[in-house]
LOMIMI-973456 format. One record per residue (C-alpha): chain; residue number from 1; y, x, z. Coordinates in steps of 0.001 Angstrom, whole numbers, plus 500000, padded with zeros to 6 digits. Each point is the difference from the previous one (the first is absolute). Layout:
N
A, NUM, Y, X, Z
...
***
This chain:
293
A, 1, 513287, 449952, 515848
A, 2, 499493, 502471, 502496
A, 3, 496790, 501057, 497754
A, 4, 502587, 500761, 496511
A, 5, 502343, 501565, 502192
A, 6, 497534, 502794, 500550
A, 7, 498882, 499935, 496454
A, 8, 503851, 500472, 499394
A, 9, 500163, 503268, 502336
A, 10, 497047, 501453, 499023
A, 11, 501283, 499487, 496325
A, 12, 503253, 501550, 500699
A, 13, 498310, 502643, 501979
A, 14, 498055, 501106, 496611
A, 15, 503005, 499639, 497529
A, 16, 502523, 502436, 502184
A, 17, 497051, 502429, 500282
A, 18, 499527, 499873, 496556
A, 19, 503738, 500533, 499193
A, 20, 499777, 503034, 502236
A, 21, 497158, 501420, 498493
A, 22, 501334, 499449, 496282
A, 23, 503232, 501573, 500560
A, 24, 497864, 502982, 501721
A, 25, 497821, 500706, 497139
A, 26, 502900, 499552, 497754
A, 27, 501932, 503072, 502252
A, 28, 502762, 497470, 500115
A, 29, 501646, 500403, 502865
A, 30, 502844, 497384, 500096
A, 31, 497589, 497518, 499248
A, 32, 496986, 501085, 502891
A, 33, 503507, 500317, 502513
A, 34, 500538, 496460, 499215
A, 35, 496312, 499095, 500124
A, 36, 499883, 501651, 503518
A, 37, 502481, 498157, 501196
A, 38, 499135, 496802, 499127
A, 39, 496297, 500596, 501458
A, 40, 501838, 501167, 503015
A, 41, 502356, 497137, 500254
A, 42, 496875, 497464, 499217
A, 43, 497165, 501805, 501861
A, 44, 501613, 502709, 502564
A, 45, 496487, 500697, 501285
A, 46, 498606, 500018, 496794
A, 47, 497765, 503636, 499917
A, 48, 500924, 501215, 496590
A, 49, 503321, 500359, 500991
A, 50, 500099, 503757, 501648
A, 51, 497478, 501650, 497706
A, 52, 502505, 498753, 497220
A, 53, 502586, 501148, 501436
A, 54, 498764, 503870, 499643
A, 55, 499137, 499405, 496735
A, 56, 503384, 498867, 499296
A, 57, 501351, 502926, 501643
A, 58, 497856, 501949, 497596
A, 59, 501691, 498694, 497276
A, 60, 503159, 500200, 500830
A, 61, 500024, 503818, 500532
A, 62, 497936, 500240, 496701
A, 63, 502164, 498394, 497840
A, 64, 503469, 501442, 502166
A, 65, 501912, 502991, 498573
A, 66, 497748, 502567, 500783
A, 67, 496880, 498391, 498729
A, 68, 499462, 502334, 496643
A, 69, 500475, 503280, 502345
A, 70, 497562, 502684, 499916
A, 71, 498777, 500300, 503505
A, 72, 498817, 503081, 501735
A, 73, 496334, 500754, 500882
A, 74, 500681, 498841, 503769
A, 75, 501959, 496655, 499291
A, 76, 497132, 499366, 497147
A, 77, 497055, 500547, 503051
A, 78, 502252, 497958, 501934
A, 79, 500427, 496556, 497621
A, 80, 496391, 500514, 499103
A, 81, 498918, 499862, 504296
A, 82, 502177, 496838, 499883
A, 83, 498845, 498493, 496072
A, 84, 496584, 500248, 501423
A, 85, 500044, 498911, 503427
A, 86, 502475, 497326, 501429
A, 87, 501252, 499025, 496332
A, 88, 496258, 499633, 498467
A, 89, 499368, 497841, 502759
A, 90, 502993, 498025, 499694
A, 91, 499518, 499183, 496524
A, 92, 496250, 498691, 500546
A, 93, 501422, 497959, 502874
A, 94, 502365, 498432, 497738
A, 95, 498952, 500066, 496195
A, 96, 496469, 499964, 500407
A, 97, 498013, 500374, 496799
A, 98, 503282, 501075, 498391
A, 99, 500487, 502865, 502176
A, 100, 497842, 502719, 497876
A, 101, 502630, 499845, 496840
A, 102, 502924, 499579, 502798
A, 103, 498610, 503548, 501502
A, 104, 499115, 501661, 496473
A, 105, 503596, 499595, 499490
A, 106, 501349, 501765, 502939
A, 107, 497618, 502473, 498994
A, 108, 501088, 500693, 496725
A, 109, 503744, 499977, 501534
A, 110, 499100, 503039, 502782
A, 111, 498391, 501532, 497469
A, 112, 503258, 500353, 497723
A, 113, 501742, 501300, 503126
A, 114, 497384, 502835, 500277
A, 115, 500328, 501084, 496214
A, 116, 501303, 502830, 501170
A, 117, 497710, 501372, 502701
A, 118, 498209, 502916, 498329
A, 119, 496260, 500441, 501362
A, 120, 499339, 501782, 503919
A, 121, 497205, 499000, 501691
A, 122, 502007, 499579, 503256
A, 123, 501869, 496934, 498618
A, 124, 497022, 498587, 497534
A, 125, 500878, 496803, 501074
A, 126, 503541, 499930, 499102
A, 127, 498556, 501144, 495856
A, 128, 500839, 497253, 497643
A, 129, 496402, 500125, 498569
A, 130, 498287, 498587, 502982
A, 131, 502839, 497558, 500471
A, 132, 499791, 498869, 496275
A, 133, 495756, 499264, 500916
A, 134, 501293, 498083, 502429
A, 135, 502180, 497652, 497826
A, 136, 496804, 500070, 497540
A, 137, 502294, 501520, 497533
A, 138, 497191, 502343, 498396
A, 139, 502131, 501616, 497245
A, 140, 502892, 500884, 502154
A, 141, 497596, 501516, 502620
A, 142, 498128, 502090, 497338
A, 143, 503179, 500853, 498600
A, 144, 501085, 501014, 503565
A, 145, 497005, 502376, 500549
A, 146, 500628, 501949, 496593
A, 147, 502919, 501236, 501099
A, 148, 498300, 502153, 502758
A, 149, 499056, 503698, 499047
A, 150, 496396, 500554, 499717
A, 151, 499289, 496044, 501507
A, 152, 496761, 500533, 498983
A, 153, 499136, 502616, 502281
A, 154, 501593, 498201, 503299
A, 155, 497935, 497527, 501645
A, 156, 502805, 497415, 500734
A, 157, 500959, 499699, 496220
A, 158, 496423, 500116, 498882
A, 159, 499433, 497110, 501797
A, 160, 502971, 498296, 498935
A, 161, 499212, 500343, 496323
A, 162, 496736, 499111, 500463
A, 163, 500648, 496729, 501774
A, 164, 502961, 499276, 497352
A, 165, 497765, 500801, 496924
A, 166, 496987, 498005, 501655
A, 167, 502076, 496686, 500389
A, 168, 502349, 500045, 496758
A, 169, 497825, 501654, 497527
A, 170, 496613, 499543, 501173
A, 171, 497181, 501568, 501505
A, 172, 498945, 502370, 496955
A, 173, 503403, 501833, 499886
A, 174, 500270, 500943, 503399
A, 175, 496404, 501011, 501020
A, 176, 500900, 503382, 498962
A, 177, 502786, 499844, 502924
A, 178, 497946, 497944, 502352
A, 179, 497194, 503187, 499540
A, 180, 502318, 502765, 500417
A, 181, 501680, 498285, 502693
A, 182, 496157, 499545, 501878
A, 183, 499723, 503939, 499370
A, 184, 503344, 500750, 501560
A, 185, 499918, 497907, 502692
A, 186, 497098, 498147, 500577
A, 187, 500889, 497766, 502691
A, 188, 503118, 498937, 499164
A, 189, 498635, 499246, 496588
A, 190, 496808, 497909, 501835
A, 191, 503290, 497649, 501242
A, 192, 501681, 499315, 497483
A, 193, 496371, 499176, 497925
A, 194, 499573, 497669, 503347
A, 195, 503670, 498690, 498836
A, 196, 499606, 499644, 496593
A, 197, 497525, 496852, 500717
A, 198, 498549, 500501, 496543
A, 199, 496946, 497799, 500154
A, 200, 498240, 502999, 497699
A, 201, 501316, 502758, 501986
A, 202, 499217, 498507, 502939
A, 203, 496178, 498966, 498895
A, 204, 499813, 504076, 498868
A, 205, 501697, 501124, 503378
A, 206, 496927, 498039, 502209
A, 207, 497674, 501571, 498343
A, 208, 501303, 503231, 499982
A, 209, 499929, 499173, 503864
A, 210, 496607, 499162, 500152
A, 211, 498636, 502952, 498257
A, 212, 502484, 502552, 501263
A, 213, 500976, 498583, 503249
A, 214, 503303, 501176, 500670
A, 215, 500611, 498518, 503189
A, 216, 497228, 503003, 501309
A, 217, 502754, 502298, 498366
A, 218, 498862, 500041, 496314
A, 219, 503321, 500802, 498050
A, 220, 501455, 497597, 497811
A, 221, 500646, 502877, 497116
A, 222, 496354, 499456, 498781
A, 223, 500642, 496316, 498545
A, 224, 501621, 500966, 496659
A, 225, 496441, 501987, 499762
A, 226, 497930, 496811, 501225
A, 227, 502481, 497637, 497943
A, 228, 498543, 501606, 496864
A, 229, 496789, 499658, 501351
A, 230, 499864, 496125, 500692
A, 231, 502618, 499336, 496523
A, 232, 499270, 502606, 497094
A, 233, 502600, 498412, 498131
A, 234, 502550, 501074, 502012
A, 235, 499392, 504019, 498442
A, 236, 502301, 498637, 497673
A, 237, 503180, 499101, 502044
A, 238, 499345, 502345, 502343
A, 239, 499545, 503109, 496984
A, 240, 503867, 500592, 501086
A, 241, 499495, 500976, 503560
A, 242, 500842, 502979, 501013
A, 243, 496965, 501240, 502701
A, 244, 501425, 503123, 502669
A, 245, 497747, 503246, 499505
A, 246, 497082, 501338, 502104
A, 247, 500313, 496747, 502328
A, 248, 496037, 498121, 500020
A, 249, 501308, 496443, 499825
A, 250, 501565, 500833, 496606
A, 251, 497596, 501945, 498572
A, 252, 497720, 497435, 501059
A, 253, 502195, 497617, 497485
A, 254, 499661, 502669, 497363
A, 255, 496540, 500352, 500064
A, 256, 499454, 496406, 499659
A, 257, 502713, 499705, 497389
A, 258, 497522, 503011, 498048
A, 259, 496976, 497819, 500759
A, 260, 501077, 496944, 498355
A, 261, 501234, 501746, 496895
A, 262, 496054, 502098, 499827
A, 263, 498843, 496862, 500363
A, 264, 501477, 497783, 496821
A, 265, 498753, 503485, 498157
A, 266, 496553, 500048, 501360
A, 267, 500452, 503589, 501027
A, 268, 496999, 500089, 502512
A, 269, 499939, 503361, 500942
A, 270, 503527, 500292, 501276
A, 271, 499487, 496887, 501633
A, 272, 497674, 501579, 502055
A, 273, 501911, 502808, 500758
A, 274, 503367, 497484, 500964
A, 275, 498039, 497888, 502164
A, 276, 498852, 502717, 502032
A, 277, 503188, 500826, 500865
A, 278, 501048, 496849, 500913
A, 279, 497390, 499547, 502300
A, 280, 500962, 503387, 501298
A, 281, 504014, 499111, 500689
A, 282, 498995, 496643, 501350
A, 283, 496646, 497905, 500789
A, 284, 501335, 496616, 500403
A, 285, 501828, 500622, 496690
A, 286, 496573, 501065, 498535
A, 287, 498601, 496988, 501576
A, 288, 502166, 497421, 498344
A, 289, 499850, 501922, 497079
A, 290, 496651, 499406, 499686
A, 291, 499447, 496465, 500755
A, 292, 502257, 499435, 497094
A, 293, 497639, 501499, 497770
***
């Protein structure tokens, strides 16, 4: 007897979690303020009971009367310290698995709030854009970077277009972005290829490593250059890039973008003359060049 009565607990233990979870992940929160409080009646030790709690709290205030408000750049850095600290961890405490959709949600909901925070790089992290990446809404972050004068020449929204162009629309529309953002800013560029966890990117990034060796100090603006290199057929996507002037990385990119097309004509002699300048603007370039060929 003693043996079902446990099987009974642990049973009931499992259902009133479950409730609680449900009504959670449904943002329903009469139903996860009863579910509390018959876990708490049941099991008042029970663990899943405070991280709830916050979450619950969360809700409330997002769905109270000031939930559709546009928030100012400090309250939006302020939600976003608390959405991705204590209130991530509560809801991996609590819905598990589940928490990853849970999150994308609040995501998308700070986001709305910050519609109205026009671009400053002294509150970048109160910009809907990198708010909307979080909630894995790539459309609405893209959407949120192109209305940013001149994004394209600002290393924060560079990056943010690239990343939302690499994971909704796929790796051949926003190597163009990805480039330009390696030319602008090189390392800040290298992390978000690191972030990306592209399994082709990421095979292209160790061997740029091993040939260029940027951990010595090698700069990260001279993969576009060796990307072409190592894949020829990106010349293609990558056609729409737009390379800065007079800096060696991109003309390094040019020149091999010049090769390839001499090439499919057979134009020998000015093959010649573009492979000697390669070698001249870089000699590991050269060097990979070369064992492709």
């Amino acid at each position: 007897m003693q043996q079902q009565l446990d099987i009974f607990a642990d049973s009931r233990d499992v259902a009133l979690r479950n409730d609680l979870v449900q009504a959670l992940l449904d943002a329903d929160v009469s139903g996860a303020l009863r579910a509390a409080a018959a876990l708490q009646a049941a099991f008042p030790g029970d663990a899943v009971l405070a991280p709830a709690t916050r979450l619950i709290e969360h809700l409330q205030v997002a769905q109270g009367p000031g939930a559709a408000q546009r928030l100012q750049a400090a309250a939006v850095a302020d939600a976003r310290s608390r959405l991705d600290g204590p209130l991530t961890a509560a809801a991996r405490a609590v819905l598990g698995d589940e928490s990853a959709p849970w999150l994308a949600g609040r995501w998308r909901a700070l986001a709305q709030q910050a519609a109205g925070i026009a671009w400053h790089p002294a509150h970048a992290d109160a910009h809907a854009a990198g708010l909307y990446l979080r909630a894995q809404a790539w459309t609405l972050a893209a959407d949120a970077v192109a209305g940013t004068a001149s994004w394209r020449r600002i290393p924060q929204p560079l990056l943010w277009m690239a990343e939302a162009r690499w994971r909704g629309a796929g790796a051949d529309a926003a190597w163009p972005l990805l480039a330009e953002a390696l030319w602008l800013a090189p390392a800040r560029a290298a992390d978000l290829v690191q972030a990306l966890a592209d399994p082709t990117l990421s095979r292209l990034a160790a061997r740029f490593e091993e040939c260029f060796e940027p951990a010595k100090g090698a700069d990260w603006a001279w993969l576009p250059a060796f990307a072409l290199v190592e894949r020829p057929l990106l010349a293609g996507p990558l056609a729409t890039a737009e390379p800065p002037a007079d800096e060696a990385p991109a003309e390094a990119f040019k020149t091999v973008a010049a090769l390839l097309r001499l090439e499919r004509q057979g134009r020998h002699h000015e093959i010649v003359a573009q492979r000697a300048r390669l070698k001249a603007l870089s000699g590991p370039l050269m060097k990979a060049y070369m064992a492709t060929r």
